[in-house]
N, C-alpha and C positions, 0 to 999 in steps of 0.2 A: 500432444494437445496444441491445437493451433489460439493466438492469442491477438485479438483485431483490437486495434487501436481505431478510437470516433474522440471527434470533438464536441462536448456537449452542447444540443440547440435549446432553442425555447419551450418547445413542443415536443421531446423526444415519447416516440412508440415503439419499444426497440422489440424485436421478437426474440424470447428464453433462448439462450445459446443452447446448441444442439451437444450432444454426445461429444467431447474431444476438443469443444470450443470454451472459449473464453473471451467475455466481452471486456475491454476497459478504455472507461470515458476521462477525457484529460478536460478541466473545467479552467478555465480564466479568471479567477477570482477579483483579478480586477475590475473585468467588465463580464461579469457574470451572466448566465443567459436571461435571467429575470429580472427586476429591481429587488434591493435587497430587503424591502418591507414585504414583499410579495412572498418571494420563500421563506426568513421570519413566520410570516403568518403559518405555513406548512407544517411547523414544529407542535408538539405534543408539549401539556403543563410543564410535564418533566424536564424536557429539551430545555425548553427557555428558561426555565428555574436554573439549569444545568449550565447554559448559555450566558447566566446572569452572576453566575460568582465566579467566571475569569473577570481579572481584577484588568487584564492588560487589553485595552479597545481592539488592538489589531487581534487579539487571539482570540476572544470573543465574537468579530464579526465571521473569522475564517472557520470556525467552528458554524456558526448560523447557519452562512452563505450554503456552505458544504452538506450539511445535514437536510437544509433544504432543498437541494438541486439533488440528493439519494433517495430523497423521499419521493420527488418527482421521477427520479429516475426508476426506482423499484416500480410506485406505482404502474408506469407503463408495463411493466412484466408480467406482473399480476392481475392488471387489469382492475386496480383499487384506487381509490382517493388515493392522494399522497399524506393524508393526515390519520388512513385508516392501516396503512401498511405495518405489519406487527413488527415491530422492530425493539430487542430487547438487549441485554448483554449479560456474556457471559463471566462469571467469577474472574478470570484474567481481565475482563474488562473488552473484550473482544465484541463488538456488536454484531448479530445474527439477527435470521427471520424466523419466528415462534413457527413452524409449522412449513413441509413444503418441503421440497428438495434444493431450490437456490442457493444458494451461499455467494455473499459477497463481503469485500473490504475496503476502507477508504483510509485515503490520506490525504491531509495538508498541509502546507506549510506556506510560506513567503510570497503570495499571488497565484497559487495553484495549488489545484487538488484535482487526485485521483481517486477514481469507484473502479474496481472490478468484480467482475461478474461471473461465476460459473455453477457447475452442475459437483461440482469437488469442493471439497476446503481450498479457497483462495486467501490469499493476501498479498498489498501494495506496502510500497511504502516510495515517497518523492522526497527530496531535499531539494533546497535552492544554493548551489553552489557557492561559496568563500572561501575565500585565503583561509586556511588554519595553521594558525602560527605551533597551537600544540598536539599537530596530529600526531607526530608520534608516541605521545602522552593518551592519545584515547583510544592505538592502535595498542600501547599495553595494557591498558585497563579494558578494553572489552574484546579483543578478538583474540582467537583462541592462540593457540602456542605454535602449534602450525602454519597458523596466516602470518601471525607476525613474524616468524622465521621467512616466510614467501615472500611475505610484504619488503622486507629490508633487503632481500638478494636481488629486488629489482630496483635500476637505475631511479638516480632521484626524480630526474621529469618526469618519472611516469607514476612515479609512488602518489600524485592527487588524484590523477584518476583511479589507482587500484585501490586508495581509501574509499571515495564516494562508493564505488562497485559492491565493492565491502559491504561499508555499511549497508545501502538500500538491500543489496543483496539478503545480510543476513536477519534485518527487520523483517521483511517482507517472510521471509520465513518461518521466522517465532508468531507475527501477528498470523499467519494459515495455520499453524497448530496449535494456536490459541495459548500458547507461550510468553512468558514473561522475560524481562531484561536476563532474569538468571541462566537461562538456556542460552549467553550468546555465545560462550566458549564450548559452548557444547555439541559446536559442530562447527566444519569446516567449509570453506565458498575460496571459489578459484579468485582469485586478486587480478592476475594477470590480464589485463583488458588485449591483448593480443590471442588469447583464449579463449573458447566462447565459457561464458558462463555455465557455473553449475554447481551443486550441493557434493562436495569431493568425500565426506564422510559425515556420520552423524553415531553421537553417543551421550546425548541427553537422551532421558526415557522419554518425553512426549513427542521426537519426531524418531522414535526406534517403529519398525513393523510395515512400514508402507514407507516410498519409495517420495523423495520431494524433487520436482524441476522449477529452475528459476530462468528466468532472462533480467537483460537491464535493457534501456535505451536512454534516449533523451526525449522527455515528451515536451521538454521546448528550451527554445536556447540560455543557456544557464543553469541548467536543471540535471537532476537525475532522478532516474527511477527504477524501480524493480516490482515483478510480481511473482510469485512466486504459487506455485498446487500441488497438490496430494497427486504426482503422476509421474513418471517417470521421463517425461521431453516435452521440451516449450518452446514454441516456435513464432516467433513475430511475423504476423502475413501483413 
């Protein structure tokens, strides 16, 4: 499956990714493609209700921002208001489209967010890069027995990169099979950024029976990211 990276406009009319494609828009949340009372207004009761009990301003508005700039975004796919677009979630908490064959997944964090877009179970996920003073503290508590055997055989300067890789890697994963934190040792992701990316095993039962491809990149400086489908090869074009 090939995987197109766009920077989200004002106006976007994007055409349903074909067979094998996968669309995914990188958004600037600082300087968002709207004003942000404009996409605010985009959200449904719920949303804002929803928008209105994060307690923390910054997590609140990245939430808004982002839901409003997918709503606009779907709507172009669909060919719907961005306020009519059915947008529901699933028991994991995972957001879908009620009807239709799309699937798509978003993420945000720290001045960015990611949508992607395909015709499979997708899922993103983005971090905004930091020192972590106790990665190797959250390389034992959440990655599997495997990584973190890989993780520590490689030299130290490279061990932040193959944490970040990790991680979005393996989020991106869980959020496509509509998976929860509990599934993260439950499967294994290559660390080694000198290797390309990829799902090296898997023995949770929700990603058992079909086959999962990840990539990473940098959708902007600082940043990491991963997407990850129900497919067997993923290709950044």
């Amino acid at each position: 499956m090939r995987v197109r990276v766009f920077p989200c406009s004002a106006d976007p009319a994007p055409t349903p990714p074909g067979p094998g494609e996968c669309h995914v828009w990188v958004i600037d949340l600082d300087r968002p493609p709207l004003p942000a009372d404009a996409l605010a207004g985009l959200l449904t009761p719920d949303e804002q209700a929803r928008a209105a009990r994060y307690r923390v301003g910054a997590v609140r508005e990245q939430f808004t921002l982002s839901r409003g700039v997918v709503r606009r975004l779907l709507g172009g796919y669909l060919g719907l208001p961005p306020e009519r677009v059915p947008i529901t979630a699933a028991p994991s908490g995972k957001p879908f489209l009620d009807g239709g064959d799309l699937h798509f997944n978003l993420t945000h964090t720290t001045g960015l967010a990611v949508v992607a877009v395909a015709n499979v179970r997708v899922g993103v996920d983005a971090e905004k890069r930091r020192d972590i003073p106790d990665a190797d503290g959250l390389v034992r508590r959440f990655f599997s027995p495997a990584e973190r055997e890989a993780y520590h055989a490689l030299p130290s300067e490279t061990r932040p990169d193959a944490f970040y890789r990790g991680w979005v890697c393996k989020e991106a994963v869980i959020k496509a099979a509509g998976a929860t934190m509990h599934a993260l040792d439950g499967f294994d992701v290559e660390l080694d950024p000198a290797r390309p990316p990829g799902v090296l095993a898997a023995r949770h039962t929700q990603l058992l029976g079909c086959g999962w491809a990840v990539a990473d990149w940098c959708p902007a400086p600082g940043y990491a990211a991963a997407v990850a489908v129900e497919g067997e090869r993923l290709v950044l074009v």
